[in-house]
Steps between C-alpha positions, in 0.01 A plus 500: 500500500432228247552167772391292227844615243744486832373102597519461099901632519586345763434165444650478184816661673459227724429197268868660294686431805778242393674411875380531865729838532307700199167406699612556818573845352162546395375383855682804663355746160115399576472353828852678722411778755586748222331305198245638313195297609598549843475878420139439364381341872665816614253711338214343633488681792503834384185447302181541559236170591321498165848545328642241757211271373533465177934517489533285789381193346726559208824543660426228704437279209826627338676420777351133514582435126840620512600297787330177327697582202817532645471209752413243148783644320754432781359186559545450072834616545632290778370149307701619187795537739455159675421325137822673382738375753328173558589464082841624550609303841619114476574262798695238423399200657764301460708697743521407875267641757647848687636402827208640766543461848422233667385344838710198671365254760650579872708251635277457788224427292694260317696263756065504650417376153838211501404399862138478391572252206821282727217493830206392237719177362498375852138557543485849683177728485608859543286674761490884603375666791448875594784754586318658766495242745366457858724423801326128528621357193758698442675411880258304755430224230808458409606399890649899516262635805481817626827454769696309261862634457476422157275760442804743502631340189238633272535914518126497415284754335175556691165704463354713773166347453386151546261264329226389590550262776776724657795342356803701401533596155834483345676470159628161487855388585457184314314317266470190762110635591401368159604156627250545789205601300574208218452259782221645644318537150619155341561292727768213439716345345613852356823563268505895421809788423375834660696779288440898541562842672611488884574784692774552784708886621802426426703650207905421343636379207362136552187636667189722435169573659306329239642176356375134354459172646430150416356273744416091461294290725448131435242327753435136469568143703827398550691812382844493654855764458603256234221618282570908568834407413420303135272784439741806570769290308283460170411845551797676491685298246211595264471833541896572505542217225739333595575144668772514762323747765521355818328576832643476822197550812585642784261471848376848561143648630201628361188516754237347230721205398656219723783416444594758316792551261722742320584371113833605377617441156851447333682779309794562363683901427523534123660841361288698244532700222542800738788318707258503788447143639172348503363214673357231268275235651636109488704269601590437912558771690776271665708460170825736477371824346164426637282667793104476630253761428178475733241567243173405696334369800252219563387168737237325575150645531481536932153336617378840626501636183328158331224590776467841411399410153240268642633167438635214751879493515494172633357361165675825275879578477662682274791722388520900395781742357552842419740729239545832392415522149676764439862348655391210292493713150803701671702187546416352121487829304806659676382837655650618760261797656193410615358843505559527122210247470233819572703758383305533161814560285409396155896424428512243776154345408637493092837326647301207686149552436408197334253528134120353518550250272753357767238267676666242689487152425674165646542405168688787341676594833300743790800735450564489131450842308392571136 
């Protein structure tokens, strides 16, 4: 068989081709399981070595130049293509982008960010702390030993294994342990906001096992309530915008501050666009139409705790607080279900999610959106 004529034929057949189906026709004639130069292999093994010696290398090379051929002219044939409906497309520019979907800020992330920038004004550092805490700063330093009965207010998460120097290893209940470990690192005077993850087993509509909170410590000379009360005052009007919230304090007791007190703030119930009534913060909970709302809890740092962070509480004094960040963005941003805050449904994070380019700012307003 003249090789030399059939390589000659066929890629002249191949180089006629005028669209990716003709060639992929010729693919299946030459090169298929039934196509002729697949036949030719066939034959190789019913001849005999010196005929298998001189044929082989001459299918073979067939073979080779055929597939080269038909791999260039596809490759030919494609560009034409693109070049042909790159000439024939047009974008208009002028026209507005698609809509694409799109990412929001979590509310969460974003009261963080508002208390961040209010806290900052006054002069507060923020300061974090690890999650997995161990049962000395996350209870004994914080005047909470082992037999305390208010150890059965935290439903805490422990590990079977302890650290290093056989203390209890636990997710922590609070972020007050970062308080501890900012006065035993630096020292005072010390101003700082402790926001993040806290852990507790407990579950509702106004609970879950993971949730947020802010602490503050201030440590200096001469601190007294009247100062915990300017700075929760400040604070809150900032960050719900608005100048007629008013506090009432009530005595209460936490076992790391002395004396201790609960903060309650004025509301009033305002119907919504639903015809459910909401509670809106300001004004005195005594006026007509009025009521109090216990929104967090503080006092005065207690001396045991001042000594557990290494530093004299006859010479120290100071004041602390704590809030749930996520009642706080609950309370301003008007959800209702805690639990829909880790859900992960994208409708309810498009509804209050908040865009990136929403940074807050004293100026502009912590809460304003774009």
């Amino acid at each position: 068989m003249d090789h030399a004529a059939t390589r000659e034929e066929a890629l002249a057949r191949i180089a006629a081709a005028q669209d990716l189906g003709a060639l992929e026709g010729l693919r299946v004639e030459f090169l298929g399981k039934q196509g002729s130069i697949s036949g030719l292999l066939k034959t190789l093994g019913a001849m005999s070595p010196d005929e298998r010696q001189v044929a082989g290398p001459q299918i073979h090379a067939l073979r080779e130049a055929v597939t080269e051929a038909l791999g260039a002219r596809k490759a030919a044939l494609e560009s034409a293509a693109l070049e042909a409906q790159l000439a024939s497309e047009t974008i208009d520019l002028s026209l507005p982008a698609p809509e694409a979907p799109r990412g929001t800020i979590h509310p969460v992330s974003q009261v963080m960010d508002e208390l961040a920038e209010i806290f900052a004004d006054m002069g507060f550092a923020v300061a974090t702390g690890p999650e997995i805490e161990d049962d000395w700063h996350n209870f004994t330093a914080l005047n909470i030993p082992e037999s305390h009965p208010a150890r059965a207010m935290h439903d805490t998460f422990y590990f079977p294994d302890k650290d290093g120097q056989g203390r209890d290893m636990l997710l922590r209940t609070h972020t007050s342990p970062v308080q501890i470990r900012a006065m035993l690192q630096q020292g005072a005077p010390i101003r700082i906001i402790a926001p993040g993850r806290v852990y507790r087993s407990d579950s509702d509509a106004t609970h879950t096992p993971m949730f947020h909170q802010v602490e503050g410590l201030v440590i200096d000379k001469g601190i007294t309530l009247g100062h915990l009360k300017w700075t929760l005052e400040t604070f809150l009007k900032a960050y719900f915008e608005r100048e007629d919230i008013v506090l009432r304090l009530r005595p209460s007791y936490f076992p790391f501050t002395e004396p201790s007190v609960e903060v309650d703030v004025g509301f009033a119930l305002v119907s919504g666009p639903d015809g459910k009534s909401r509670r809106v913060l300001g004004g005195s909970g005594d006026d007509p139409g009025h009521g109090w709302m216990e929104l967090l809890g503080s006092g005065m740092v207690n001396r045991k705790v001042i000594a557990a962070g290494g530093l004299d509480p006859d010479e120290w004094q100071g004041f602390a607080f704590g809030v749930g960040v996520d009642r706080l963005a609950m309370l301003k941003y008007g959800m209702d279900d805690l639990r829909a805050f880790f859900d992960g449904d994208v409708r309810w994070l498009a509804h209050y999610g908040f865009s990136p380019l929403d940074v807050p700012t004293l100026s502009a307003g912590v809460g304003a959106r774009a």
